[in-house]
N, C-alpha and C positions, 0 to 999 in steps of 0.2 A: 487665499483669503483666510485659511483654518489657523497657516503659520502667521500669518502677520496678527491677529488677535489670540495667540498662544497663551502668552501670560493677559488672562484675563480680568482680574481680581488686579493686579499694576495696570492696565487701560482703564477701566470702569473707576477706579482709585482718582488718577489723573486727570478725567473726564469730572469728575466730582469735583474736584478743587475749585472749578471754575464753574459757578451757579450761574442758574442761566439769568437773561438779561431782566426779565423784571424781577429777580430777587438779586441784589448784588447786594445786599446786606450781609449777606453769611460772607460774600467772598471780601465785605469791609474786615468783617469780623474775624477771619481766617489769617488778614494780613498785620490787624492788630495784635492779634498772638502770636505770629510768627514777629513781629519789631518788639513785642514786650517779651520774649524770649530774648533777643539777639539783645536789647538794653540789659536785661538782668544780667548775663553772661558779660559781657562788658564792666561793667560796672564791679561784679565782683573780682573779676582779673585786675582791673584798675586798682581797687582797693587793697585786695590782698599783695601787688606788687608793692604799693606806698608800704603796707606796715610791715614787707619785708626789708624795704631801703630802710626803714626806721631800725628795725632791727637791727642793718649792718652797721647802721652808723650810730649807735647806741653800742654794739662790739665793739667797732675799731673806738671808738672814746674812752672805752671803760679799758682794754688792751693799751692803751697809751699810755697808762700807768699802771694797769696792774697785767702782772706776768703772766704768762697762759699758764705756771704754776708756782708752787712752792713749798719749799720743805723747812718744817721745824723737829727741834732733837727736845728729850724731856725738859720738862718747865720752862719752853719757850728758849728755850737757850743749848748752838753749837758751838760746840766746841770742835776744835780743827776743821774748820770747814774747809781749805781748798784738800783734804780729801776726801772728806763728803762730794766736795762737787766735781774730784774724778771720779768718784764711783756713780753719780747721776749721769754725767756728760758719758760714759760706758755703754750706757741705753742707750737700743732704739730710739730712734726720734726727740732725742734730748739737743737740741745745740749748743746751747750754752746756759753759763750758772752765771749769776755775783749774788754777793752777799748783801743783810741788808740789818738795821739794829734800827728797834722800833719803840719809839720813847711817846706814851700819852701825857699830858699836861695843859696846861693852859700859855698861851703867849700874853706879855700883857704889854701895852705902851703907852703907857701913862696911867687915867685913871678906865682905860679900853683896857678889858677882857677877854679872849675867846679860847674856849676849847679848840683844841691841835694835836694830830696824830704829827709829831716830828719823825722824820725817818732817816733815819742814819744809812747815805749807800757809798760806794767807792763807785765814784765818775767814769773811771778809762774802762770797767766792767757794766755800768749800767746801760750803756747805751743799745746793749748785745740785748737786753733783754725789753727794754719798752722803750718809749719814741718820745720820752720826756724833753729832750733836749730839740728838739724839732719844735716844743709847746712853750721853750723861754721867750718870752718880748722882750725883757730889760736883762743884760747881763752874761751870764755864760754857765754853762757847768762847769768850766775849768777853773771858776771863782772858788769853789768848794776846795779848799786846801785844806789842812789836817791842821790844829792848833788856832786857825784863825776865826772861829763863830764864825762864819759866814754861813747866812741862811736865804733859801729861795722860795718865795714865796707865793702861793695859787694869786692870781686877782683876784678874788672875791676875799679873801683870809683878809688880805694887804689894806682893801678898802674897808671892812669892819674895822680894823684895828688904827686905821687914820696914818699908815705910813705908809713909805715909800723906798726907796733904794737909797744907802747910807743911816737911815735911822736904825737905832738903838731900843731891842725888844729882850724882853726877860721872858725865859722860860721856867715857869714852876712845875716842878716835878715833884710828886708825893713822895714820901719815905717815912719809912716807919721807926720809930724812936718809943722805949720804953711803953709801949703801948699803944702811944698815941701816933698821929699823921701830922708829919711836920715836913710842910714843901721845904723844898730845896732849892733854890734861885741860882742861873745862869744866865747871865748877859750875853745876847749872841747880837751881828749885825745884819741888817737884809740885802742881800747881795744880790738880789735879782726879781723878777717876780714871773713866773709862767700861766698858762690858762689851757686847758684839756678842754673846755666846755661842758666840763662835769662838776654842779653845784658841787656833790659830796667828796671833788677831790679841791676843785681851785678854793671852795670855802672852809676846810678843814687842812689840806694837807702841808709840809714844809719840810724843806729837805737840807740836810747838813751833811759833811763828810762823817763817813762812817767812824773814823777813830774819832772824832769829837763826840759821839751819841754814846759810844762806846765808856766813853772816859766820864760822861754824865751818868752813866749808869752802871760804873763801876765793873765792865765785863772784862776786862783788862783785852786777851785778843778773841773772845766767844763774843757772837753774834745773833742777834734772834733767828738767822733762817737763813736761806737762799733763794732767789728769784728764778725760775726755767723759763725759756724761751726753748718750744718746743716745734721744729718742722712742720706742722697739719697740728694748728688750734683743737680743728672740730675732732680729732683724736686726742684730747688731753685726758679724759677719764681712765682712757685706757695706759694710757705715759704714764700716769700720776699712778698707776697702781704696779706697774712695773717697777717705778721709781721705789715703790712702797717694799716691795720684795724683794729689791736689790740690796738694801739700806736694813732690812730687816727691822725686829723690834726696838723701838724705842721713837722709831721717827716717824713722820707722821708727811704725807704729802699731801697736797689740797692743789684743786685745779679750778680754772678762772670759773668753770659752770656752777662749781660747788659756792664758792664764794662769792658770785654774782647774778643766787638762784633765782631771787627774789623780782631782780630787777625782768627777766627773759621768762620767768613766769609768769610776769603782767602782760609782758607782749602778747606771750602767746594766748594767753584768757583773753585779750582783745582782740586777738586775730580768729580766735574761735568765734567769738558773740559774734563780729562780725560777717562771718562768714556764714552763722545761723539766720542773720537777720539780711540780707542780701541774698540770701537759697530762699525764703519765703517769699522774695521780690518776684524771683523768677519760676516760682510754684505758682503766684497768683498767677504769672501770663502761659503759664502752661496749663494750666487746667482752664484757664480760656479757651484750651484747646478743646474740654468737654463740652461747654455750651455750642462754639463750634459743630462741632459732629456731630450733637443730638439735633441739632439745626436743621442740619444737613441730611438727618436720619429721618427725622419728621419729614421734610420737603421731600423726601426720594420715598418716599413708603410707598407708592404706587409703581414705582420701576425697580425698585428690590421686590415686591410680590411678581412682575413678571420674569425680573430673571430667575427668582426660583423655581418660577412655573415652567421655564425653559430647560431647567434642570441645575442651575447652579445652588452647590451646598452649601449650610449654613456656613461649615468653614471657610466654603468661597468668599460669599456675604462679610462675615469678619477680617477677611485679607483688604477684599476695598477700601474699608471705615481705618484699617492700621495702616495702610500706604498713604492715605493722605496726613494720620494723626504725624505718623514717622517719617514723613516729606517736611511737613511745616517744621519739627525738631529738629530735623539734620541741618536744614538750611539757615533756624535761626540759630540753634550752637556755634554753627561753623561761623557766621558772622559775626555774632556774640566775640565768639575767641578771636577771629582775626583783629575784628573791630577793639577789642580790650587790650590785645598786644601791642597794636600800632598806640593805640592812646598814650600804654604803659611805659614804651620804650621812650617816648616825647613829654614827660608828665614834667621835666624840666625846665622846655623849649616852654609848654600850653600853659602853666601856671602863673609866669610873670603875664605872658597877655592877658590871660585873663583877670588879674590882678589890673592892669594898665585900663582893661576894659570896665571894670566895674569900680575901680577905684578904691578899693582896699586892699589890706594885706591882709594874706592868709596867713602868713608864719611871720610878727613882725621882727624883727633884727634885735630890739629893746627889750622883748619881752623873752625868749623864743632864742638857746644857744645853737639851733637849727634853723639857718633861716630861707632855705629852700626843700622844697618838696623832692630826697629822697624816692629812687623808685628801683626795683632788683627784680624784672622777668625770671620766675624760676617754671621751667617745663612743666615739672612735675602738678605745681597747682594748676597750670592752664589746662593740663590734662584732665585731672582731679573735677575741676568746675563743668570741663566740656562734660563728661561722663557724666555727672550727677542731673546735670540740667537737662541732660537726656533721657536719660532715665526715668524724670519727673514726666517728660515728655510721653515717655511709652505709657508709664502709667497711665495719664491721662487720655488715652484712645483705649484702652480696656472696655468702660464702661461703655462707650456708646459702640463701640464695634460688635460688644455681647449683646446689647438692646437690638440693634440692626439686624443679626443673626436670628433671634427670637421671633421676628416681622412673620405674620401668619397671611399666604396669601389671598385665601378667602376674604381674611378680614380687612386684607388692605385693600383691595379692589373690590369689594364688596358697594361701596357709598363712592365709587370714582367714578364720574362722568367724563 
C-alpha cells in the first residue's frame, strides 16, 4: 500500500484535477485553460509559419532578379571584368558571374513618361545568375541581340507607358554639357515583356543587351559590375566579404541581404509584433491557470490542513498545486503544437475552403501578386513557442502552489464542520 502511494504530492495532484461532483466548476475552468493554452499555441505556430512562407516567397521574388550578390570597381565602373569574374568565381561558394551595365532614365512613348532603371546584361550569362528568363510572357531573352535596341519590359512599366511588343520607346538619359543637364535621346524597340510579381521590378525595371547600354553610356568594353550567384544564399554575407578580400581595394561587393534590408526587415518587425501579440493570447489562458488553483486551493483548505496534520510538508503541499498547474501546460502545449503543425502544414488545402465557405477572398488575385496563402513549418519556432507557452504555464502555478503551502491547519479546520 506504502509503494503504490510513494509519489504522493503526483497522486494528491492527480486526484485534484478532478473536483468533486458538486463543484465541476473548477474542473469547467481547468479545461478552459487547458483548450485556451492549446488554441494560443496553435494559433501562433499557424501564424508565424504564414509570415514565414511570406518571407520565402518575398526571397525567391526578390532573387528572381536580383543576384545573391554583386560587385562594383571605382565609380561604378569595371573594367576587365571577365577577370574580375575569375578571381570571384575562385571563391568558395561563388558559382557563377555575368556582367551587368546599369543606365537610370526615363522611357517615354509618346506624351507617356516613366522613370526606368534600364539594365544592360549578356543573355547566354544571365540566366546563371537569376530566373529572369523563366518570368518572360511575350517574347524571349534571345531577342536581346547587340545593335538591335531591343528592350524587355516588366508588365506593369509596359502598361503605364500604354505599349506593347513592337512599339517604339525613347530612352532619356541625362548627360552633362557645359554645365548644364542635357538628356540624350535613344530609340529602342520592346521586344518582349516579363512579370517577377515584384511592383518595384515589373514597374521600373527594363532590360537590353549589354553592349547596347554600354554604347548609350559610352563605356566602350567597362561595365557597371558583376552579378554572383552564390551556392547557400543564406551564406552570402559571408561570400560577399570573402569576394571583398579577394578582389582587394578598390571594389566593393554587396549582397542580396544588404541591398534588400529594408524589405526583410519589415517581415521580421511583423513577425516579432506578432509573435508579441499572440504570446499575450496565450498568457491570458495560462494564468487562467491561476484562478484555477486558487480555486482549487480555496475548496481543498480543509484536506491540505489534514494532510499536513498527517505530516506532509509544505513542500509537499507545493508539489500537488505544480502537478496539476504542469499537467494542464504539458497537455495543452503539446496539443497547441501538434494541433498548429497539422493546420500549418495544410494552410494551402484549409484557406480555399474556407474562402468557398464563407465566400470571400482572402488574398484576391487583382489586388494581391500573391494570391494564396504561403506557409514554411520551421522546427525551431514550433520549439520556441512550445517552450515559452510553457513556461508562462509554470509561472502561473507559482502563486497559488506558494498560498497552498502557506495553509495553517489550526486555521483551516478550525470553522469545518
Amino acid at each position: 500500500m506504502r509503494a503504490m502511494f510513494r509519489p504522493l504530492s503526483l497522486f494528491v495532484g492527480l486526484r485534484y484535477l478532478r473536483a468533486r461532483r458538486q463543484n465541476q466548476f473548477v474542473s469547467f475552468i481547468s479545461l478552459m485553460s487547458l483548450l485556451g493554452v492549446t488554441l494560443g499555441v496553435a494559433a501562433l505556430i499557424v501564424v508565424l509559419s504564414v509570415m514565414n512562407g511570406f518571407e520565402n516567397e518575398l526571397r525567391q521574388r526578390l532573387l528572381s532578379m536580383t543576384s545573391h550578390a554583386s560587385i562594383t570597381g571605382p565609380d561604378r565602373r569595371l573594367s576587365d571584368w571577365p577577370l574580375v569574374a575569375d578571381r570571384a568565381l575562385a571563391v568558395e561558394g561563388v558559382a557563377a558571374a555575368a556582367p551587368f551595365v546599369e543606365i537610370q532614365g526615363m522611357l517615354g512613348n509618346g506624351a507617356r513618361l516613366k522613370a526606368a532603371i534600364v539594365r544592360g546584361i549578356l543573355p547566354e550569362r544571365e540566366s546563371a545568375v537569376s530566373r529572369i528568363g523563366e518570368s518572360v510572357l511575350v517574347g524571349s531573352m534571345e531577342q536581346l541581340r547587340p545593335g538591335t535596341g531591343q528592350v524587355i519590359l516588366g508588365r506593369l512599366l509596359a502598361a503605364q507607358l500604354g505599349a506593347g511588343p513592337g512599339d517604339r520607346l525613347t530612352l532619356m538619359v541625362p548627360s552633362g554639357s557645359g554645365g548644364r543637364i542635357v538628356p540624350r535621346l535613344h530609340s529602342l524597340t520592346i521586344g518582349g515583356v516579363f512579370e517577377v510579381g515584384m511592383q518595384e521590378h515589373d514597374g521600373v525595371l527594363a532590360l537590353i543587351h549589354i553592349d547596347d547600354a554600354a554604347a548609350i553610356l559610352g563605356l566602350g568594353d567597362d561595365v557597371s559590375g558583376l552579378r554572383l550567384s552564390l551556392d547557400d544564399l543564406l551564406q552570402a554575407p559571408v561570400i560577399s566579404r570573402r569576394v571583398s578580400a579577394v578582389l582587394g581595394e578598390g571594389y566593393r561587393a554587396r549582397d542580396w541581404t544588404e541591398e534588400n534590408a529594408s524589405y526583410f526587415r519589415a517581415v521580421g518587425i511583423e513577425k516579432t509584433m506578432m509573435t508579441i501579440v499572440l504570446l499575450l493570447v496565450v498568457a491570458v489562458a495560462a494564468f487562467n491557470i491561476v484562478a484555477t488553483l486558487v480555486m482549487v486551493v480555496t475548496d481543498k483548505r480543509s484536506e491540505i490542513a489534514i494532510l499536513r496534520t498527517l505530516g506532509m510538508p509544505a513542500i509537499g503541499i507545493t508539489k500537488v498545486f505544480l502537478v496539476q498547474g504542469l499537467i494542464i501546460g504539458i497537455v495543452g502545449t503539446l496539443l497547441g503544437a501538434a494541433l498548429g503543425v497539422l493546420l500549418a502544414l495544410n494552410v494551402e488545402t484549409i484557406a480555399p475552403r474556407l474562402e468557398s465557405v464563407l465566400g470571400v477572398d482572402i488574398l484576391p488575385a487583382d489586388v494581391y501578386y500573391i494570391a494564396s496563402l504561403p506557409s514554411e513549418v520551421r522546427m525551431p519556432d514550433v520549439i520556441r513557442v512550445t517552450l515559452l507557452a510553457f513556461g508562462l504555464c509554470v509561472l502561473a502555478t507559482l502563486y497559488p502552489s506558494w498560498r497552498a503551502a502557506r495553509t495553517q491547519p489550526a486555521e483551516a479546520l478550525r470553522y469545518d464542520r
